[in-house]
DRENDRENLO-814206 format. One line per 4 residues: their letters; for each residue x, y, z of C-alpha. Coordinates in steps of 0.5 Angstrom, whole numbers, plus 500, padded with zeros to 3 digits. Layout:
// residues N
a	X,Y,Z; ...
//
This chain:
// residues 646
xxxx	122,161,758; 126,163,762; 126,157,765; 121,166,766
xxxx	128,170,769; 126,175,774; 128,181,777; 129,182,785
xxxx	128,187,792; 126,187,798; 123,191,803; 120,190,811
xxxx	113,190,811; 106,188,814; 101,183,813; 094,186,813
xxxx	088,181,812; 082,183,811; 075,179,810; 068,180,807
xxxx	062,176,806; 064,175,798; 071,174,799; 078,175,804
xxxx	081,180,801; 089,181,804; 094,186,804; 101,184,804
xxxx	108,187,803; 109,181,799; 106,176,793; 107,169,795
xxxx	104,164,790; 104,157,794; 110,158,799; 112,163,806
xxxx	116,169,805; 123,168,809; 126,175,809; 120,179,812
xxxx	124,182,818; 131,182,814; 135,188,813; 139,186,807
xxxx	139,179,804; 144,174,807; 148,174,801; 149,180,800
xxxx	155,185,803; 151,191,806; 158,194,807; 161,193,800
xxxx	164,199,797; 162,202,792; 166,203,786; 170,200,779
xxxx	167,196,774; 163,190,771; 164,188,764; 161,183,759
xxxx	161,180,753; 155,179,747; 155,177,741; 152,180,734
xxxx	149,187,734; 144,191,737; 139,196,735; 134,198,740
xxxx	133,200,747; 126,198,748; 127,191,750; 119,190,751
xxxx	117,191,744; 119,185,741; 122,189,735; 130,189,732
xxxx	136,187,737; 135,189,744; 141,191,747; 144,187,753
xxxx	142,190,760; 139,195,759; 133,192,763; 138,195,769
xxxx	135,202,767; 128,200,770; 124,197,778; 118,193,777
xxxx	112,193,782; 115,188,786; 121,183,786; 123,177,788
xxxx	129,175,792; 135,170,789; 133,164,795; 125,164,795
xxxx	120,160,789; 114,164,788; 115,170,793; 115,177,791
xxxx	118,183,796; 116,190,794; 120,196,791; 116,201,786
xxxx	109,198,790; 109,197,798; 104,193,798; 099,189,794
xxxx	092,187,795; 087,181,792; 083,175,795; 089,169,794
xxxx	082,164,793; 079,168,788; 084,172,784; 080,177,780
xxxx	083,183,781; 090,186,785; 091,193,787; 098,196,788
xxxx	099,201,793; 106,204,790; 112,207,794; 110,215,794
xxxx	118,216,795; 119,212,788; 123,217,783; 125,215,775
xxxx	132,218,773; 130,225,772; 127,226,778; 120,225,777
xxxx	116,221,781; 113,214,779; 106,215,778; 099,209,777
xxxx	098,213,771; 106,210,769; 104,203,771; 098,204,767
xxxx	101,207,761; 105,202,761; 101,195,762; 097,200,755
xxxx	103,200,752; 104,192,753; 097,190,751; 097,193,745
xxxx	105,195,742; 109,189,745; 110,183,741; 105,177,741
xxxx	108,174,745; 108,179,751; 101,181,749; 098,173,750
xxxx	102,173,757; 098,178,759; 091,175,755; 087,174,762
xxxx	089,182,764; 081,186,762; 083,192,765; 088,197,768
xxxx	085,203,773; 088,209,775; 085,210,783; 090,216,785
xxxx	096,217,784; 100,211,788; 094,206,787; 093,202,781
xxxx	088,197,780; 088,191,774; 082,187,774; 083,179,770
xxxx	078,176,765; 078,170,769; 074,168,775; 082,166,779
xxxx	088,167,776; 093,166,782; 099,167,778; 096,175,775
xxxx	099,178,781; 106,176,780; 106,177,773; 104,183,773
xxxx	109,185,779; 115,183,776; 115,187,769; 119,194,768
xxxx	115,201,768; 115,206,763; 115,213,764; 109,216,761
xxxx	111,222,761; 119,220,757; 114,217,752; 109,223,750
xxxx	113,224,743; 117,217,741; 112,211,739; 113,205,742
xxxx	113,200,738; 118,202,734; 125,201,736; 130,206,739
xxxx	136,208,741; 135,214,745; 135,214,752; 130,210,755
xxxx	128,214,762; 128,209,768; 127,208,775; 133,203,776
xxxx	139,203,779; 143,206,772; 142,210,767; 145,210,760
xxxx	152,212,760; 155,212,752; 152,208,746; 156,206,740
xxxx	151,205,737; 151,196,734; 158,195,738; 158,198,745
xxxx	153,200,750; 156,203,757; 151,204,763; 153,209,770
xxxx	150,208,776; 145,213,778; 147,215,785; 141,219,787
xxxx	137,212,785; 131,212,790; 130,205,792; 138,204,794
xxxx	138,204,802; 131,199,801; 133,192,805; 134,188,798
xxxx	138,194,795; 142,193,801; 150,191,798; 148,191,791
xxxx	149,195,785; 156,196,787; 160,198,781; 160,205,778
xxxx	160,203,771; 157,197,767; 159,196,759; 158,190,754
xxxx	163,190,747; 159,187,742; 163,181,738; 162,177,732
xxxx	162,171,734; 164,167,742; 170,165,739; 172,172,738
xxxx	170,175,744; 174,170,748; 180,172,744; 178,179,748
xxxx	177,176,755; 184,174,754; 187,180,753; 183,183,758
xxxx	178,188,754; 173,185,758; 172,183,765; 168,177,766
xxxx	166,172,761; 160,166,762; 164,160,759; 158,155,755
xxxx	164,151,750; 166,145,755; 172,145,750; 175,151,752
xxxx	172,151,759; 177,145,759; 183,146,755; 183,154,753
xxxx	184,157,761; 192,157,759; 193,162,757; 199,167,761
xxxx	194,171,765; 191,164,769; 198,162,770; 199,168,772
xxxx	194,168,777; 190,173,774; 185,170,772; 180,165,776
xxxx	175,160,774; 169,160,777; 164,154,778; 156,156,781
xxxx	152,150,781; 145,151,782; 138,149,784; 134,151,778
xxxx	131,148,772; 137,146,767; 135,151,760; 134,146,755
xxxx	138,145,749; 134,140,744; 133,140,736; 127,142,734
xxxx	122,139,729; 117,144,727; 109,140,727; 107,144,722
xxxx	110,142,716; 110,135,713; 113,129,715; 114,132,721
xxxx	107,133,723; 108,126,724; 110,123,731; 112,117,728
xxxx	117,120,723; 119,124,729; 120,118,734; 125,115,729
xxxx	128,121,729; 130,122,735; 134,115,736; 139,119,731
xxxx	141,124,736; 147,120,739; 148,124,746; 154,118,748
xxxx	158,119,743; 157,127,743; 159,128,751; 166,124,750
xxxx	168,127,743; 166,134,744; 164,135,750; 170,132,754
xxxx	165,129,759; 162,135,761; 154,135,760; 148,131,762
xxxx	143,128,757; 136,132,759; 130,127,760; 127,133,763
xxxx	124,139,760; 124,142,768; 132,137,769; 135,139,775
xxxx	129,140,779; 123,137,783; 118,139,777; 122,133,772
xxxx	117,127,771; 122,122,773; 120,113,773; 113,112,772
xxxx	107,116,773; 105,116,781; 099,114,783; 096,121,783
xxxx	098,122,776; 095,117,774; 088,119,777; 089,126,773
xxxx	092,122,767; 086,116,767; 081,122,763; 086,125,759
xxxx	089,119,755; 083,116,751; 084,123,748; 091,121,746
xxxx	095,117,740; 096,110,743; 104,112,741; 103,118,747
xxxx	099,114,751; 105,109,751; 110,115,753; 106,118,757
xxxx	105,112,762; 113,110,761; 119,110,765; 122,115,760
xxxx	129,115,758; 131,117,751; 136,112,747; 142,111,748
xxxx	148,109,745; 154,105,745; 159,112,745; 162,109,739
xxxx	160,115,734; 157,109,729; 151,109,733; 148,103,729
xxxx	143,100,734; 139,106,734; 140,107,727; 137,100,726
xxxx	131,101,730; 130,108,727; 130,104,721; 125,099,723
xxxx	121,105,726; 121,108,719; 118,102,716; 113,100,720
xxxx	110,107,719; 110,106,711; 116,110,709; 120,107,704
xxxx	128,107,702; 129,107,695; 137,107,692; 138,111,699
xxxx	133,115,700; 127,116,704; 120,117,701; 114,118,705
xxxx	107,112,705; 105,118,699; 112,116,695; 115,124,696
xxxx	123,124,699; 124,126,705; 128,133,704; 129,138,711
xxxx	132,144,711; 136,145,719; 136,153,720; 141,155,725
xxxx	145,162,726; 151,161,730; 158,158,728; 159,155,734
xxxx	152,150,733; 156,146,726; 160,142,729; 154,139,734
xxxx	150,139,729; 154,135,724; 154,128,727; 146,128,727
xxxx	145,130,720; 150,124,718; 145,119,722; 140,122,719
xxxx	143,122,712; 144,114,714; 136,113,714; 135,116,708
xxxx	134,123,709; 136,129,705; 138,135,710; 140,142,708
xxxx	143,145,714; 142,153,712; 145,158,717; 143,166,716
xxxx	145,171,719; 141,175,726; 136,178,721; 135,174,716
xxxx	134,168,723; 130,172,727; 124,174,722; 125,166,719
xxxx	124,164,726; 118,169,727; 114,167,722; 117,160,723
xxxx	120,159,716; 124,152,718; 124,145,718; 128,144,725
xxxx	132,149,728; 135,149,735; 133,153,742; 135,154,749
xxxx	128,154,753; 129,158,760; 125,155,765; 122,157,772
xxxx	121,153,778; 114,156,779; 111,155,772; 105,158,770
xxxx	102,163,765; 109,162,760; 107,155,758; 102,157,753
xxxx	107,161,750; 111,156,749; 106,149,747; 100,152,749
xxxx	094,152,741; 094,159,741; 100,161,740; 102,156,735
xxxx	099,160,730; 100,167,732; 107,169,729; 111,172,734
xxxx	110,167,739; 114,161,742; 111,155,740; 116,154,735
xxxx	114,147,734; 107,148,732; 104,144,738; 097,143,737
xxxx	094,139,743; 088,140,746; 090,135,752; 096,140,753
xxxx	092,146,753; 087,143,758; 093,141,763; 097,148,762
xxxx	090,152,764; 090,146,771; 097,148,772; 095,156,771
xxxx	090,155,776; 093,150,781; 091,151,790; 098,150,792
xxxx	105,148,790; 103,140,790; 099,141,785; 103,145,781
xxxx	109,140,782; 104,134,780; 101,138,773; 108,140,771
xxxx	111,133,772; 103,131,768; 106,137,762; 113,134,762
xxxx	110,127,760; 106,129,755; 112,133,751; 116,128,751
xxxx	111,123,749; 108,127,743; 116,128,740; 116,136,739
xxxx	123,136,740; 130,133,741; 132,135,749; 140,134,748
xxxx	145,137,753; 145,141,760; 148,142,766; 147,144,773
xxxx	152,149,773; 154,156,770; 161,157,768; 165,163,769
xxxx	172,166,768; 174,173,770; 179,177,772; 181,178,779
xxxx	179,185,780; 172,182,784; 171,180,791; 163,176,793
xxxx	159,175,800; 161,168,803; 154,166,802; 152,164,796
xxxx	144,164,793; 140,159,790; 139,160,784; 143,165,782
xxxx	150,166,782; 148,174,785; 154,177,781; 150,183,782
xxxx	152,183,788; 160,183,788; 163,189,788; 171,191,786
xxxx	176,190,791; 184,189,791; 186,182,788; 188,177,794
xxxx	195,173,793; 195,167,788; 197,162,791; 199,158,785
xxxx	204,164,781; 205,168,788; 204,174,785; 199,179,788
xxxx	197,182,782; 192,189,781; 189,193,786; 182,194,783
xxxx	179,200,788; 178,204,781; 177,198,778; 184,196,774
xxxx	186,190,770; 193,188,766; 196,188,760; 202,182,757
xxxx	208,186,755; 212,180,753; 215,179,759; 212,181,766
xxxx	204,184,767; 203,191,768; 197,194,771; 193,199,768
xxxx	186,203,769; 181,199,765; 175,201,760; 168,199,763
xxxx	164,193,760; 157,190,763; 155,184,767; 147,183,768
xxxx	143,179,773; 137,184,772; 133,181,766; 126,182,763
xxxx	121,176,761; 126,171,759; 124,168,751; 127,162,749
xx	135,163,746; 135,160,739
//
């Protein structure tokens, strides 16, 4: 949702283009939707070290439990990182929107002006763990495998994929149902491949903790199965010495401890059972960091501000279901989230409201349609209610309050709202135009999610509204979810700089009404649906820029959701047993390509702390620090296909 996450590489290589009389096919060692490769003669990325040692350990955190090593099935808990253990076709670097550099493939081959086909031209040198060799017959395997044994929403994600050929060892061809589909290419190029040979006896479909085989820089070290899992680096890994490769994947040793909950797992950092910790509480980011090892100088936080969409947190109302198949119920609702209260009494002031579905980046639509907009928009608004034909053409910004926490004016006008609409207030309770209560239940799955959680539900009690807040556990959650069994709940939507295909998945009809999917607000509208296939087949970066901004609108307008908080920035707190390049990606913290190294003096405690060459951390004994060697934990910047978090 992500915002689609991708994984990264890059390889030197040619341009060859080729013309014809019925199309320009061109061969390149690159994918480029709608930009220029910058890296084409690099040797190694400039955010990375090329000397970095090899060595030590990165360890993280995560929460629940797990149950399968197969994260492309969509079935039960996929384990966290294990997406290290696979290459894709082709990879992108961490400072470039919509450019792809080689890794399993060396080059690619398809008409950038009428995209109906892409051939991949693969790496005869690419080896999976064990040694075999990456063939097309995997690549092929594993593209069958996605259509056909993957989860629904995967499986929609590649719709438009007619066909996979093999054409000889190391070329593979897909040809797409669609006349032009610029964006196929790279979303071919950037999922995992499956060794066809590892998967001869096992099903796919099902779920797994057996050793997956891979062509990534790691392998399986030790599985606890539900509490740990460890990953070692492969040091016969193929594609190391490749520019992109060049000062990555430096730690020897990668594990992730499962925890409860967040509030136990930072209880874990604090003792040094893990090494790296991604904070997203602004309480603790603000008052927990205390503790003796950060007085100590031990301990360091960490600020990254980045250049992508903000992941955005919101409410969601599930248009399936009555009354919230009403967009004038819904609209009133909104004016019951009471962000300015919320930021100063539980966030210290540390988030933004999101007016955005793509905050933080050139796609947000932001003050009134341009006059382009408007041409694209004059055709479309006819077809939509005169409330959305209203939000679509505004200057958008969601209610705000006056931080009191009465939130008084808002509730007032949500009453209004609620009037004019024919609902009704009898000794204190809401009833629709038809005479039945207005009963919601709210699913959520984290603790943490209570305490934001409440303030709404009191406002929305205020307006007459029964709310049940129902929490479940991760199983229970999930299959609810799944066959969207709720009224509301949360999510946290990932969204990219180049979007495309995934917006479907996310608003599009069709996958409103397939379980499985990520349309968890049931949207159905035929003028979204046009405007995402206008996005999908967008010429260049203007135009997609234009029909993401159009989309944005549209969502905001038709009330799907409540957008309630982000920010621009990632959070970290860790150990000091790490070191990192001077220059910083884009858009992304590259925290794979940090490396162990010995602790620089602190200047605040004056103590020079552990060395960490074979990755070493410390221990409180009451009175003084001790250095010890460290159990390994697992940090992750390589991901599959994003979804959104809920």
């Amino acid at each position: 949702m992500h915002k689609l996450n991708f994984q990264l590489s890059l390889l030197v290589g040619l341009s060859v283009i080729s013309h014809s009389v019925f199309s320009a096919q061109q061969t390149t060692s690159y994918i480029a939707i709608h930009s220029k490769p910058k890296y084409l003669e690099m040797m190694a990325m400039p955010y990375a070290n090329p000397n970095a040692p090899k060595g030590g350990l990165l360890s993280q955190a995560a929460q629940g439990t797990f149950d399968n090593l197969n994260s492309m099935n969509g079935k039960g808990n996929a384990t966290e990182g294990v997406n290290y253990l696979f290459d894709t076709l082709m990879t992108q670097s961490l400072d470039e929107v919509g450019v792809l550099y080689p890794l399993l493939a060396q080059k690619v081959s398809f008409d950038p002006e009428k995209t109906q086909s892409v051939t991949f031209y693969l790496n005869p040198k690419a080896r999976f763990s064990n040694g075999q060799a990456v063939t097309a017959a995997d690549v092929k395997f594993s593209f069958d495998a996605y259509q056909t044994k993957s989860n629904l929403g995967l499986q929609m994600y590649l719709a438009d994929l007619a066909k996979t050929e093999v054409i000889n060892a190391h070329q593979v061809k897909f040809s797409f149902k669609s006349t032009h589909n610029p964006k196929m290419p790279f979303i071919l190029a950037t999922l995992p491949i499956y060794s066809k040979v590892d998967w001869q006896k096992r099903d796919f479909s099902r779920i797994t903790l057996q050793p997956i085989i891979g062509s990534g820089p790691y392998v399986v070290e030790r599985v606890d199965p539900g509490r740990s899992i460890s990953y070692k680096r492969n040091p016969n890994y193929w594609a190391k010495d490749l520019p992109i490769n060049k000062g990555r994947y430096n730690f020897d040793r990668l594990r992730y401890v499962y925890y409860r909950n967040w509030d136990i797992a930072f209880e874990g950092f604090k003792s040094g059972q893990y090494t790296l910790h991604e904070e997203t509480n602004p309480k603790k980011w603000v008052t927990d960091y205390r503790f003796p090892a950060v007085k100590a100088g031990l301990v360091s936080q960490y600020k990254f501000r980045h250049h992508n969409p903000i992941a955005t947190e919101s409410y969601v109302f599930n248009t399936r279901r009555k009354p919230l198949n009403d967009i004038r119920f819904r609209q009133a609702l909104t004016y019951a989230y009471d962000f300015e209260w919320q930021n100063k009494a539980l966030f210290y002031g540390q988030y933004q409201r999101l007016q955005s579905y793509f905050e933080n980046s050139e796609l947000a639509a932001t003050g009134r349609p341009s006059k382009t907009e408007l041409e694209l928009l004059k055709p479309l608004l006819p077809k939509l209610s005169s409330l959305m034909q209203q939000g679509v053409l505004a200057n958008w910004k969601y209610p705000v309050s006056d931080a009191s926490g009465f939130n008084r004016q808002n509730l007032l006008t949500a009453r209004q709202l609620l009037i004019q609409a024919g609902y009704k207030v009898k000794e204190g309770q809401l009833f629709t135009p038809e005479g039945k209560k207005v009963q919601l239940e709210f699913l959520i799955q984290q603790d943490g999610k209570q305490r934001t959680l409440l303030p709404f539900i009191r406002n929305l009690k205020k307006l007459g509204i029964a709310v049940n807040l129902r929490q479940v556990d991760a199983p229970q959650y999930l299959e609810r979810t799944r066959r969207y069994d709720f009224d509301m709940t949360t999510m946290s939507l990932p969204q990219s700089l180049n979007p495309g295909n995934e917006q479907t998945q996310f608003w599009g009809s069709i996958a409103a009404a397939q379980d499985g999917n990520y349309n968890y607000a049931g949207i159905r509208n035929p003028v979204i649906d046009q405007v995402i296939s206008k996005l999908v087949a967008s010429k260049n970066r203007e135009q997609q820029v234009i029909y993401t901004r159009i989309l944005d609108r549209l969502l905001r307008a038709g009330y799907y959701q409540i957008p309630t908080y982000g920010k621009g920035e990632n959070w970290y707190a860790y150990w000091n047993m790490y070191q990192q390049p001077k220059i910083k990606p884009a858009l992304s913290s590259g925290i794979e390509y940090w490396w162990s190294g010995p602790r620089t003096k602190d200047s605040r405690s004056g103590s020079a702390g552990c060395t960490s060459g074979s990755a070493r951390r410390s221990r409180w004994t009451g009175s003084t620090w001790m250095c010890r060697p460290a159990a390994s934990t697992a940090w992750s910047a390589r991901t599959a296909p994003a979804r959104p978090r809920r």
